[in-house]
C-alpha positions as CSV (number, residue, x, y, z in Angstrom):
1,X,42.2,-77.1,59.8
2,X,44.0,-79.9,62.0
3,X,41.1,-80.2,64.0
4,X,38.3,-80.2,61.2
5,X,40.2,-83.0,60.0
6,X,40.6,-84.7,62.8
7,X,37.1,-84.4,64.1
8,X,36.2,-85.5,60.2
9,X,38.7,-87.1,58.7
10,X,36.1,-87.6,55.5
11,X,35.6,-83.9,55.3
12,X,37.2,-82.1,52.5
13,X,38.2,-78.9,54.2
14,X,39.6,-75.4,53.1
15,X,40.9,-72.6,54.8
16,X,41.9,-68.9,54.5
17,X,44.9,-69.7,56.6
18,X,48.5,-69.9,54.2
19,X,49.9,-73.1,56.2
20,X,47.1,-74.9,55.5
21,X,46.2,-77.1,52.5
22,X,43.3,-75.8,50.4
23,X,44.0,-72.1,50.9
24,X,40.9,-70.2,49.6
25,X,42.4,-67.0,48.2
26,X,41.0,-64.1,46.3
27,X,44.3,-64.0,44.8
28,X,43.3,-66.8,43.0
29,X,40.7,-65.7,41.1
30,X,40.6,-61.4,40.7
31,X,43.5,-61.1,39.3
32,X,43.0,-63.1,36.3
33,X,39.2,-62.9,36.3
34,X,39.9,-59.0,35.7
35,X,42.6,-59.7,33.2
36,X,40.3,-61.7,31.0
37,X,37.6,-59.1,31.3
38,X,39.9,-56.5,31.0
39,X,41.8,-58.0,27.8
40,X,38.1,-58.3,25.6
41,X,37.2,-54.9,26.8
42,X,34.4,-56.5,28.6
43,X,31.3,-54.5,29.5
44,X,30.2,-56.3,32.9
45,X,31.6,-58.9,34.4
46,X,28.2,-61.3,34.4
47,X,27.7,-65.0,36.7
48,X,29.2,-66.8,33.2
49,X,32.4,-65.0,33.4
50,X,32.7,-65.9,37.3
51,X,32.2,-69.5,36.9
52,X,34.7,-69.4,33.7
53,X,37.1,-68.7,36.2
54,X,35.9,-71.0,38.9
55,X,35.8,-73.7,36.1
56,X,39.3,-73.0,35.3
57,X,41.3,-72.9,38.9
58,X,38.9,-76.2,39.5
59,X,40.3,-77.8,36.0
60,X,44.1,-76.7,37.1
61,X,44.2,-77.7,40.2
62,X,43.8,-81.3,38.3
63,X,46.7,-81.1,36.3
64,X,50.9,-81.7,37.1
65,X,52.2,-79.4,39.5
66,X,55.9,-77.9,38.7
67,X,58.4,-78.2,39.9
68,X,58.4,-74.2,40.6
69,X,55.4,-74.2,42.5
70,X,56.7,-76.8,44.3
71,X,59.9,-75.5,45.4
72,X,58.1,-71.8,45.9
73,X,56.3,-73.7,49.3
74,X,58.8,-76.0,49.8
75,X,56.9,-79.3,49.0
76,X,58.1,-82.1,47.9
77,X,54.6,-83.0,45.6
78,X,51.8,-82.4,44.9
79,X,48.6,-84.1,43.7
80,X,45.0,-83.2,43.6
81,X,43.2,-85.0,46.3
82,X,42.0,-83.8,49.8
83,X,45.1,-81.9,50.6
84,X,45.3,-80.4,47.1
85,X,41.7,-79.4,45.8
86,X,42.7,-75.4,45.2
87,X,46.1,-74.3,43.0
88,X,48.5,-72.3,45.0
89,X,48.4,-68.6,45.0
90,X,52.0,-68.5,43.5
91,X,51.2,-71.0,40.6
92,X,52.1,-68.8,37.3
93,X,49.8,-71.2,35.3
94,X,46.9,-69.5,37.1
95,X,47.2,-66.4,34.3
96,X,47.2,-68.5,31.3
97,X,44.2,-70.8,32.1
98,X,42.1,-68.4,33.9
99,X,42.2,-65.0,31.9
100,X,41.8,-67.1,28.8
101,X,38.3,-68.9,30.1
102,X,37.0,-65.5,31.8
103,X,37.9,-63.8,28.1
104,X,36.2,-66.8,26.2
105,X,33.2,-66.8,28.8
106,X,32.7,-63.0,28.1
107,X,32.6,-63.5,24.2
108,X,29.6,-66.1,24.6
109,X,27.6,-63.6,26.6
110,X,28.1,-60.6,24.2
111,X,30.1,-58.6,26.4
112,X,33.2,-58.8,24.9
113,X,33.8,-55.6,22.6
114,X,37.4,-56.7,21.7
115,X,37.0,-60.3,21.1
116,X,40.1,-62.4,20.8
117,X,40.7,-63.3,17.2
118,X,43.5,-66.1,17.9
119,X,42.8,-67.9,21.7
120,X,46.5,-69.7,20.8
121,X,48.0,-66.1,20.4
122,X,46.7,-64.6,23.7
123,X,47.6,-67.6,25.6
124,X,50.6,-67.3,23.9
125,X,51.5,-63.4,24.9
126,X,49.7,-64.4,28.4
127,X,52.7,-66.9,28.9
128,X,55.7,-64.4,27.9
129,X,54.7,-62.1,30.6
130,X,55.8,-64.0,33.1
131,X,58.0,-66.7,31.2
């Protein structure tokens, strides 16, 4: 990473490395790409479903980062930006955005056999789990 940066320092660069900034982890994305599927019943997991999920680690890594997820690496802040493009693996907030879009995203292909009824609901019970 330090040397990609320093041989570019316009690149934005990622890494499979935890000590890095922009970790690219599959722990990012199964876990909660599966829960949504799982949670509608889902048929297949199609290309819709995948970029649901993409869409939605993309759109969170945008938003505040709390204070938990700071102190959980030991960082004094965080802020989307070169060093921040990619949540962290340990941010909770991953479940409730990501299972949610994935769930949503297999409705609209009509693969869903259990669609949600109330979005608000399953966020909702998404949240208690690890509140």
């Amino acid at each position: 990473y330090a040397e990609a940066v320093a041989a570019r320092p316009d690149a934005l660069v990622a890494t499979g490395r935890s000590n890095d900034p922009n970790q690219v982890n599959n722990a990012l994305c199964f876990p909660f790409l599966f829960r949504g599927a799982l949670d509608v019943r889902a048929t297949a997991i199609d290309d819709a479903m995948k970029l649901a999920a993409a869409r939605a680690i993309a759109d969170l890594a945008r938003m505040s980062v709390p204070d938990a997820v700071l102190d959980a690496y030991g960082l004094p802040s965080l802020a989307f930006g070169p060093e921040y493009l990619i949540p962290k693996a340990l941010d909770r907030r991953l479940l409730w955005h990501v299972a949610p879009a994935v769930a949503r995203a297999a409705e609209a292909s009509g693969l869903a056999r259990n669609p949600l009824t109330d979005v608000g609901h399953y966020v909702r019970s998404l949240r208690r789990l690890v509140g």
